[in-house]
Biopython code that builds the backbone (N, CA, C, O; Angstrom):
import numpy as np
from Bio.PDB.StructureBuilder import StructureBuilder

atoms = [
    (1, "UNK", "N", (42.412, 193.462, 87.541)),
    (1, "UNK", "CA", (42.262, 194.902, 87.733)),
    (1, "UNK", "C", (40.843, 195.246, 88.191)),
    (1, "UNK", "O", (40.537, 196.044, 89.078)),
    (2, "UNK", "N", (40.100, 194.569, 87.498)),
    (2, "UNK", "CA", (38.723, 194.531, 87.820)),
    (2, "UNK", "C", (38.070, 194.365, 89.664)),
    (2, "UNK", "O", (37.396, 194.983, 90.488)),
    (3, "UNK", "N", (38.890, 193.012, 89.490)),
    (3, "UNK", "CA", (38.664, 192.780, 91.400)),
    (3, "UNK", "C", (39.074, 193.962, 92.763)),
    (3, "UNK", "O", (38.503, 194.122, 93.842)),
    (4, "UNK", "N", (40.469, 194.762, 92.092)),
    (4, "UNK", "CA", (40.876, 195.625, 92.780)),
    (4, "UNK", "C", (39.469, 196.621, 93.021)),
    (4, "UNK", "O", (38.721, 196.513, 93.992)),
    (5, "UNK", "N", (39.310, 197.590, 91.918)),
    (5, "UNK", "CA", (38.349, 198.411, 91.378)),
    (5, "UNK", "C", (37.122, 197.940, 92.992)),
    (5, "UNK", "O", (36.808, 198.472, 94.057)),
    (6, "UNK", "N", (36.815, 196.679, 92.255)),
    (6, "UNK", "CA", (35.462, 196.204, 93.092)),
    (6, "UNK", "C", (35.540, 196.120, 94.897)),
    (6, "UNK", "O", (34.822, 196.209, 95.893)),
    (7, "UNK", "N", (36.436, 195.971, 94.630)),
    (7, "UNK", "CA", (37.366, 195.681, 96.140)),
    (7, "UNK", "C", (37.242, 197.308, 97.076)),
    (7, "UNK", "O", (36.715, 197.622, 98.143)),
    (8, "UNK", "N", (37.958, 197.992, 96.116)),
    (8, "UNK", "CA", (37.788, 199.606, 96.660)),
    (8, "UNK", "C", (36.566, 199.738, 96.613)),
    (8, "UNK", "O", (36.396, 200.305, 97.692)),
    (9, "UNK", "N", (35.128, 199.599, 95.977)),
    (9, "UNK", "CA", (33.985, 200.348, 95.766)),
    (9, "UNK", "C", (33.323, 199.598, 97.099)),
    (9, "UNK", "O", (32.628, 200.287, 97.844)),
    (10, "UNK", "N", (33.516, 198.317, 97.376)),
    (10, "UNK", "CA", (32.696, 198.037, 97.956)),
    (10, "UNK", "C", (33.348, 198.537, 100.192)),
    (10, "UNK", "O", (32.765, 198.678, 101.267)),
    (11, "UNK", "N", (34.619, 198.591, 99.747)),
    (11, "UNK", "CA", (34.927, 199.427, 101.549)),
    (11, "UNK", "C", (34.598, 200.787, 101.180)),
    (11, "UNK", "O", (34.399, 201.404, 102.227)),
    (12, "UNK", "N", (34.440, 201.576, 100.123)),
    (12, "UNK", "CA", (34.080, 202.960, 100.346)),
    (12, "UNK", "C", (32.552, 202.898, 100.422)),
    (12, "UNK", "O", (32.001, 203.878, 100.922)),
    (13, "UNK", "N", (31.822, 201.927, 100.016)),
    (13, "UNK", "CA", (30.283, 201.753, 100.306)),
    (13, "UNK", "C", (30.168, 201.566, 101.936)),
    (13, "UNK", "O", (29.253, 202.054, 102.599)),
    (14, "UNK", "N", (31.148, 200.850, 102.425)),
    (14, "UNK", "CA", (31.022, 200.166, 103.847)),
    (14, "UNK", "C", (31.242, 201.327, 105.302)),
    (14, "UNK", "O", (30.646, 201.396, 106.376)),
    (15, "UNK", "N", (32.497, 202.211, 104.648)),
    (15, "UNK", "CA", (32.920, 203.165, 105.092)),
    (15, "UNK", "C", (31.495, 204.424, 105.182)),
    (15, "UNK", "O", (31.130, 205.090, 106.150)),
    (16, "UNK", "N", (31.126, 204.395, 104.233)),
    (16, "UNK", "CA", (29.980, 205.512, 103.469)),
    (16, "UNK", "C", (28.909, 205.088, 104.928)),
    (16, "UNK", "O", (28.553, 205.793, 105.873)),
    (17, "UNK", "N", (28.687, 203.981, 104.673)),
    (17, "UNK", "CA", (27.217, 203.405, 105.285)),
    (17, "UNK", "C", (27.530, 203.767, 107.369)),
    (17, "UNK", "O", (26.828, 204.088, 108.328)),
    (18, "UNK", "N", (29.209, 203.401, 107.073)),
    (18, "UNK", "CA", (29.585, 203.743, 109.099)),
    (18, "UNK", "C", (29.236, 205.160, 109.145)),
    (18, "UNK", "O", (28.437, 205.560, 109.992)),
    (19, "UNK", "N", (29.766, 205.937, 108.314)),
    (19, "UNK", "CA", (29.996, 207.576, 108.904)),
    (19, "UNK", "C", (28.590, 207.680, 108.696)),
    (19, "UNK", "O", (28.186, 208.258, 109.705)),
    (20, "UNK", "N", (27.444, 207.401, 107.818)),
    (20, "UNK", "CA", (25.869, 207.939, 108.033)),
    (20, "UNK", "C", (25.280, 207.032, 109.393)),
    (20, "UNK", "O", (24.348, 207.531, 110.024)),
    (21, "UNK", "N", (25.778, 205.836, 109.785)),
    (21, "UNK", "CA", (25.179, 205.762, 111.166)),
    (21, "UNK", "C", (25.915, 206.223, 112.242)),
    (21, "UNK", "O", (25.485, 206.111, 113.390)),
    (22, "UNK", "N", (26.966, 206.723, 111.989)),
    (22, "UNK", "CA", (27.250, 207.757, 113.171)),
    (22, "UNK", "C", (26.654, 209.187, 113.103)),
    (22, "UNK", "O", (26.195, 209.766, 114.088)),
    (23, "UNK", "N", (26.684, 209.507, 112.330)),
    (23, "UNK", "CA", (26.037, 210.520, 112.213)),
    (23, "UNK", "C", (24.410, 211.056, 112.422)),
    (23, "UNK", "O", (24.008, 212.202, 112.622)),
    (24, "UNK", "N", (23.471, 209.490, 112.269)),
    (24, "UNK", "CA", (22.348, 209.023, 112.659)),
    (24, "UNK", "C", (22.133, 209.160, 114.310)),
    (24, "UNK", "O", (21.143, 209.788, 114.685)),
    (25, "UNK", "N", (23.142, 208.523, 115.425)),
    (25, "UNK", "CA", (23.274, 207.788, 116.029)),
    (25, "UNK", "C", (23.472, 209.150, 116.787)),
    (25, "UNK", "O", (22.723, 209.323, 117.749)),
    (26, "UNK", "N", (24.468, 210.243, 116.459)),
    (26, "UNK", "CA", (24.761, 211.325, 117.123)),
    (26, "UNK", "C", (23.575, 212.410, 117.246)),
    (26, "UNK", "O", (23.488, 213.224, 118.166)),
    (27, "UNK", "N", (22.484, 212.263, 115.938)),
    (27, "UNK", "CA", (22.079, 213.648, 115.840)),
    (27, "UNK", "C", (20.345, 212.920, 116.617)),
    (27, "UNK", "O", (19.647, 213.668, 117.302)),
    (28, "UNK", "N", (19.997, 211.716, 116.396)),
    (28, "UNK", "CA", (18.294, 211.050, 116.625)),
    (28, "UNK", "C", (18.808, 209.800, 118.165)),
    (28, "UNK", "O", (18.170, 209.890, 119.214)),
    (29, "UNK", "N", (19.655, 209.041, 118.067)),
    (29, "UNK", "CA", (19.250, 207.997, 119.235)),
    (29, "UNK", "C", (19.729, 208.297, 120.324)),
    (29, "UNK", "O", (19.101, 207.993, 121.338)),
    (30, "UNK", "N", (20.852, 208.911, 120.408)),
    (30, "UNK", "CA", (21.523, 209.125, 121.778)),
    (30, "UNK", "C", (20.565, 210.442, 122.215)),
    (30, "UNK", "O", (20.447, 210.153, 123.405)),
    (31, "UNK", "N", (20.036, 211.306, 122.106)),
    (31, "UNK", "CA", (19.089, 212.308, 122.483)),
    (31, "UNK", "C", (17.781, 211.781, 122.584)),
    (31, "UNK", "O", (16.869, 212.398, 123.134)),
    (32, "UNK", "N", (17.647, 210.589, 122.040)),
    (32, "UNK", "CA", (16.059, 210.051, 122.600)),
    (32, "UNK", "C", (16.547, 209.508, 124.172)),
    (32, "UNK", "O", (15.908, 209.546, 125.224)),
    (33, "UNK", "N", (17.811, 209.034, 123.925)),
    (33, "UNK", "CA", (17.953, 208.122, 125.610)),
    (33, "UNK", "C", (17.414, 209.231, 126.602)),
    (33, "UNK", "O", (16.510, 209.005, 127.406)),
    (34, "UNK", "N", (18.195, 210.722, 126.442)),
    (34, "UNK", "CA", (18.302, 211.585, 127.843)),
    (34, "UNK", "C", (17.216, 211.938, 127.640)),
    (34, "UNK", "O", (16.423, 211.889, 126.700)),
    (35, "UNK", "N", (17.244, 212.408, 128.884)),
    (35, "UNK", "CA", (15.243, 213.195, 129.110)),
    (35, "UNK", "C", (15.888, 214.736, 129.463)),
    (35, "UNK", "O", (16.747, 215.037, 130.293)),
    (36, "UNK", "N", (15.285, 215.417, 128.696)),
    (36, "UNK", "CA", (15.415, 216.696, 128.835)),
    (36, "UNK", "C", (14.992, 217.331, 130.139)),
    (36, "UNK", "O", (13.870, 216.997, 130.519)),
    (37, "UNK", "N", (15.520, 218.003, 130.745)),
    (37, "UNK", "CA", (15.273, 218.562, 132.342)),
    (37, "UNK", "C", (15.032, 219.837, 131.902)),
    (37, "UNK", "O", (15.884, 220.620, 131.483)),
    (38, "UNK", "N", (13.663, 220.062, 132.023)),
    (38, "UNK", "CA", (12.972, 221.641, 131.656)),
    (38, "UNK", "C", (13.402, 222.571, 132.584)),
    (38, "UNK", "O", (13.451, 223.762, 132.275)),
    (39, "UNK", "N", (13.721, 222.179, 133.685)),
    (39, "UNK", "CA", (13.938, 223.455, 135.045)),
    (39, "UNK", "C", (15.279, 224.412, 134.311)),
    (39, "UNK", "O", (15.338, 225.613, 134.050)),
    (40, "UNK", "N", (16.310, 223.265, 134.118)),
    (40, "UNK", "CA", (17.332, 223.838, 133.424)),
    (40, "UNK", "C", (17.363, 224.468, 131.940)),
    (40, "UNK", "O", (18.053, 225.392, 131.510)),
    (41, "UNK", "N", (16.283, 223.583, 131.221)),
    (41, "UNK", "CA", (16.030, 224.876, 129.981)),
    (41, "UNK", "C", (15.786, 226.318, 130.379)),
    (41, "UNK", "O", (16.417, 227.291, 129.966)),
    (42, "UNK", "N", (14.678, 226.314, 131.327)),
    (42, "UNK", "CA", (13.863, 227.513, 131.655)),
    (42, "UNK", "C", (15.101, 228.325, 132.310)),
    (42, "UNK", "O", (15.310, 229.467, 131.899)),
    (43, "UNK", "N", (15.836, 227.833, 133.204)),
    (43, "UNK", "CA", (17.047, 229.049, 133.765)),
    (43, "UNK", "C", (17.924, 229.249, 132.645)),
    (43, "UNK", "O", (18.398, 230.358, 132.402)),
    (44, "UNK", "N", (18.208, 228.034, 131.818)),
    (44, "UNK", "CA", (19.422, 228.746, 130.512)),
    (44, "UNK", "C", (18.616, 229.934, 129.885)),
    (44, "UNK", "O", (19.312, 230.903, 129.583)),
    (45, "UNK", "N", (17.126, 230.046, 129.608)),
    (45, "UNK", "CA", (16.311, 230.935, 128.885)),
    (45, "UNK", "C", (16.898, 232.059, 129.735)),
    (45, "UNK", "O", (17.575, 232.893, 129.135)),
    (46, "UNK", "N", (16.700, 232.215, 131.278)),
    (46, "UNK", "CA", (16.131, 233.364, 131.705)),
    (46, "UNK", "C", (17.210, 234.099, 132.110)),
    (46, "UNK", "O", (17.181, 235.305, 132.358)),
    (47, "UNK", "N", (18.598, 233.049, 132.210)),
    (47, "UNK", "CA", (20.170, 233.546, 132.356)),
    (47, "UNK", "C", (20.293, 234.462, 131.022)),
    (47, "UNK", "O", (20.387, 235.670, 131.237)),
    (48, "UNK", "N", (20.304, 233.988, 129.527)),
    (48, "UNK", "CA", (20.519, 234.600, 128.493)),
    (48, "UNK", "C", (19.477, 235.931, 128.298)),
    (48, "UNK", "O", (19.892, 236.967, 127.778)),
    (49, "UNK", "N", (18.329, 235.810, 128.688)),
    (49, "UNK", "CA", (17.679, 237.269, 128.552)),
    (49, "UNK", "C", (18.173, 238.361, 129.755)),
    (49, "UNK", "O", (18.480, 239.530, 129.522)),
    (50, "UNK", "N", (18.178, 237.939, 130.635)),
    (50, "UNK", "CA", (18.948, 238.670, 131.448)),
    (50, "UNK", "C", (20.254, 239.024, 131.314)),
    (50, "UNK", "O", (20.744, 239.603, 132.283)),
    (51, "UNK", "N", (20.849, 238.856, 130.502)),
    (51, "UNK", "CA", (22.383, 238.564, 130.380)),
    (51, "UNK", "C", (22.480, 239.853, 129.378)),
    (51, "UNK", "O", (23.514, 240.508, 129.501)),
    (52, "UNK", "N", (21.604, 240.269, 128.472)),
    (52, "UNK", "CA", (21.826, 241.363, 127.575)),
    (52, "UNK", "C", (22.576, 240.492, 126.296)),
    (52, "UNK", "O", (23.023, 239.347, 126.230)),
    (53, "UNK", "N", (22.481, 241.626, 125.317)),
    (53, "UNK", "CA", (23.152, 241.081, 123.842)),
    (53, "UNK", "C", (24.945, 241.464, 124.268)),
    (53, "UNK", "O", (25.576, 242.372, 124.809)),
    (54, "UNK", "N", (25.074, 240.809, 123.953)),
    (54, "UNK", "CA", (26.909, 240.779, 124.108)),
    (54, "UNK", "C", (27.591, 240.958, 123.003)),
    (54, "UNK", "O", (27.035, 240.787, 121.918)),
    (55, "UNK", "N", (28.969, 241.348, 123.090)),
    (55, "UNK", "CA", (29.956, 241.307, 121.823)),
    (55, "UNK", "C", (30.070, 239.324, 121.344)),
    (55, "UNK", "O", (29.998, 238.353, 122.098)),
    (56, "UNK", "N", (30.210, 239.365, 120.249)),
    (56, "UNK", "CA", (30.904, 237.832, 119.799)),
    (56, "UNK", "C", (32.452, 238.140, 120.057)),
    (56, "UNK", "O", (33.135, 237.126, 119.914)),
    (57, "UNK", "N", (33.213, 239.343, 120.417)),
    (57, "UNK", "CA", (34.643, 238.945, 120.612)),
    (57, "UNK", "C", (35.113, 239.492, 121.146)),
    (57, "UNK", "O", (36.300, 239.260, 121.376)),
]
sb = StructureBuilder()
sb.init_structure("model")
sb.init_model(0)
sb.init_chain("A")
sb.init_seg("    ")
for serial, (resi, resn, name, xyz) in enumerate(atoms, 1):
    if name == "N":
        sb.init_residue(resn, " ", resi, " ")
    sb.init_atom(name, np.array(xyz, "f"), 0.0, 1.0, " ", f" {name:<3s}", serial, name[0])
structure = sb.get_structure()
């Protein structure tokens, strides 16, 4: 009974450890690869101020 127990703790440790490096992987390494293109920040800025406050629906 014991081995079962140990058996489950150690794939929910394994499981535990995948979903925090995806979650790593999504939010820090894949955004270091791209290089941010400022031209296009600066027009998303100047589209949304120009654009006025809008309804959400």
């Amino acid at each position: 009974m014991s081995q079962i127990i140990s058996i489950i703790l150690v794939l929910n440790l394994c499981f535990a450890g995948g979903t925090i490096l995806v979650i790593l992987h999504g939010m820090y390494i894949s955004k270091k690869t791209r290089a941010l293109d400022m031209d296009s920040i600066h027009n998303l800025e100047k589209r949304n101020i120009s654009d006025g406050p809008k309804s959400q629906f």
